[in-house]
C-alpha positions as CSV (number, residue, x, y, z in Angstrom):
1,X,88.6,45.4,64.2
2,X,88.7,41.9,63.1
3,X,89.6,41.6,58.8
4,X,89.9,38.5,57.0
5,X,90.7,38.3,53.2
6,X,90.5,35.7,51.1
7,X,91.2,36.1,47.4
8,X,90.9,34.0,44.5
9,X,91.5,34.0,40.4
10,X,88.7,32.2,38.5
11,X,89.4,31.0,34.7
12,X,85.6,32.3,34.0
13,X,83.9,35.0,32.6
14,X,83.0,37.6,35.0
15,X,78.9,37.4,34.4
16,X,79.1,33.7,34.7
17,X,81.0,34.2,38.4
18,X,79.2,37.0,39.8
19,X,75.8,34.6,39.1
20,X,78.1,31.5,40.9
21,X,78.5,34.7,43.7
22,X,75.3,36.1,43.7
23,X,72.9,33.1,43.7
24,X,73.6,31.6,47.2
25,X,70.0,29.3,47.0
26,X,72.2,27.1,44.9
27,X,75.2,27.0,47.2
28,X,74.3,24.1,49.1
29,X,74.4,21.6,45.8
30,X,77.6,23.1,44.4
31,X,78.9,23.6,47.9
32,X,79.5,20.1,50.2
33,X,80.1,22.4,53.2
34,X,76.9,24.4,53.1
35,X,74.1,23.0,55.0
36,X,71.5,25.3,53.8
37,X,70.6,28.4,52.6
38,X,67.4,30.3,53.0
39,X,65.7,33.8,51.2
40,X,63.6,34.8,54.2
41,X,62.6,37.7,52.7
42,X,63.2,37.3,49.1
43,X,65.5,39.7,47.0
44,X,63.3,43.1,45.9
45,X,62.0,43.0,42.2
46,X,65.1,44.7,40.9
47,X,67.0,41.6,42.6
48,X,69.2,44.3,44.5
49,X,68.6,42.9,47.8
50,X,67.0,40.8,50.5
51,X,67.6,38.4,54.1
52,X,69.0,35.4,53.9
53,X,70.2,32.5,56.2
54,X,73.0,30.5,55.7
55,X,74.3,27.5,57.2
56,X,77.9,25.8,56.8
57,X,79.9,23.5,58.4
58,X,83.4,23.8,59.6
59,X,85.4,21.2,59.3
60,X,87.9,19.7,61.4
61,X,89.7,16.8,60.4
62,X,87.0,14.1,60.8
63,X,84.9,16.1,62.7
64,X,82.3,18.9,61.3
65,X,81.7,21.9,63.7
66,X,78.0,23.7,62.5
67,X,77.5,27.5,62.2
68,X,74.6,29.6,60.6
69,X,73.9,33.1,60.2
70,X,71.9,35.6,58.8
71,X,72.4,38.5,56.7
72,X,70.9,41.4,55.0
73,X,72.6,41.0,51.5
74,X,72.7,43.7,48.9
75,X,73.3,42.9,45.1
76,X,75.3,45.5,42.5
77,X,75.6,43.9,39.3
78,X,76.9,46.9,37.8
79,X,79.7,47.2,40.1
80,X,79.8,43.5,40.8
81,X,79.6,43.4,44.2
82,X,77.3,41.6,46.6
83,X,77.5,42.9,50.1
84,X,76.2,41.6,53.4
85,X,75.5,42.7,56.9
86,X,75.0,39.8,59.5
87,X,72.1,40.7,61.6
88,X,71.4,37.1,63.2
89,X,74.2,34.5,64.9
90,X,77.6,35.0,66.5
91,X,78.8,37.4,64.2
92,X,76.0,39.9,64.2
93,X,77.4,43.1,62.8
94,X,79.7,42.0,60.3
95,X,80.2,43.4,57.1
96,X,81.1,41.3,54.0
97,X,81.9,42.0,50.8
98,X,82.5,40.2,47.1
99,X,84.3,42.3,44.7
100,X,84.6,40.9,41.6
101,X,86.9,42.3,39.3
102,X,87.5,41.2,35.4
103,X,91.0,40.0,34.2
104,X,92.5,38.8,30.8
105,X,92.1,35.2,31.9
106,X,88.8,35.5,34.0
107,X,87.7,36.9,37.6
108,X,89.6,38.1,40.2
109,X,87.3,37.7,43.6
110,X,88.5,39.3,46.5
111,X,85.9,38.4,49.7
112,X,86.4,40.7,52.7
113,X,85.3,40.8,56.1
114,X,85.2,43.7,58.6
115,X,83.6,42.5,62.1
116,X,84.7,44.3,65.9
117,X,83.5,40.9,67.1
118,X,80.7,39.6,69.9
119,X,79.3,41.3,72.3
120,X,80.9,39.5,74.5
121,X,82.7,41.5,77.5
122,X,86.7,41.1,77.8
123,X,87.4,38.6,75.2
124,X,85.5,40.1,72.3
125,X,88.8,41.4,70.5
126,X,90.4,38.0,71.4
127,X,87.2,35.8,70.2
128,X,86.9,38.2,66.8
129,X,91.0,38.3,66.2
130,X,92.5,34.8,67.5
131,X,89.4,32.7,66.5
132,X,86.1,33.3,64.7
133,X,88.0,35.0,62.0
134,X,91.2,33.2,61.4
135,X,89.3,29.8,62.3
136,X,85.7,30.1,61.2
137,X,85.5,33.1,58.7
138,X,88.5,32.2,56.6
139,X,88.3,28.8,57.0
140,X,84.5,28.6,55.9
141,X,85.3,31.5,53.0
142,X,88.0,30.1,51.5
143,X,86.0,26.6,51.1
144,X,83.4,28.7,49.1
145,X,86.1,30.2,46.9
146,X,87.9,27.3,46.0
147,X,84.5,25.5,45.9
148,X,83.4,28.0,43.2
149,X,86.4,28.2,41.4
150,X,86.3,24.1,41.1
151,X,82.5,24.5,39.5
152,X,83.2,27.4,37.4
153,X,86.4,26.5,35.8
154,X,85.0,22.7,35.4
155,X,81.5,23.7,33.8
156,X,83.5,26.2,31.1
């Protein structure tokens, strides 16, 4: 099974990040590497969960590789956790999770993601392990991180 994890401490308070976490409509003006993202089927009255579509770019030096996918996402705001199963794209199947955890000086985020990678015969460990993780997932994941962090901690 393919894990990434990406971590990151946030001098905010932990409402004001889980909302940054949580409300993904507004990624793609707080986020230059976002291209869009969607509701498709809008979160349920209790705002615990809906489908979404998301779109990013990867970069590459000068060069910007696209991606998209979609996901079932799940909101807890009492445990602080938003959760996501990717139903649509390359990495159908994967789970993700935000965990946001409150410290003296802020947020701890820890963003994990559990995936046994394409269906794609013979090189789906290889694909999942060597590449879409450590290339794509991390590399788009930790833009989002750091891109929070940069809003949060400059909006305080």
């Amino acid at each position: 099974m393919m894990r990434t994890v990406d971590v990151i401490d946030i001098e905010a308070p932990i409402e004001r990040a889980f909302r940054a976490a949580s409300e993904v409509e507004r990624w793609p003006d707080l986020l230059a590497h976002y291209r869009w993202v969607r509701m498709l089927e809008p979160l349920a009255d209790d705002g615990t969960g809906g489908v979404v579509e998301m779109a990013a770019w990867r970069p590459f030096g000068p060069l910007k590789y696209p991606t998209w996918w979609r996901s079932e996402m799940r909101v807890s705001a009492a445990e602080h956790e938003v959760r996501y199963r990717h139903i649509g794209g390359v990495t159908t199947g994967m789970d993700v999770v935000w965990k946001l955890t409150e410290t003296p000086s802020g947020t701890h985020v820890d963003l994990v993601h559990d995936w046994d990678g394409p269906a794609w015969p013979l090189i789906r460990r290889p694909a999942a392990e060597w590449v879409i993780g450590p290339v794509f997932v991390h590399g788009i994941a930790s833009r989002t991180l750091a891109g929070l962090k940069r809003h949060l901690e400059a909006s305080s």
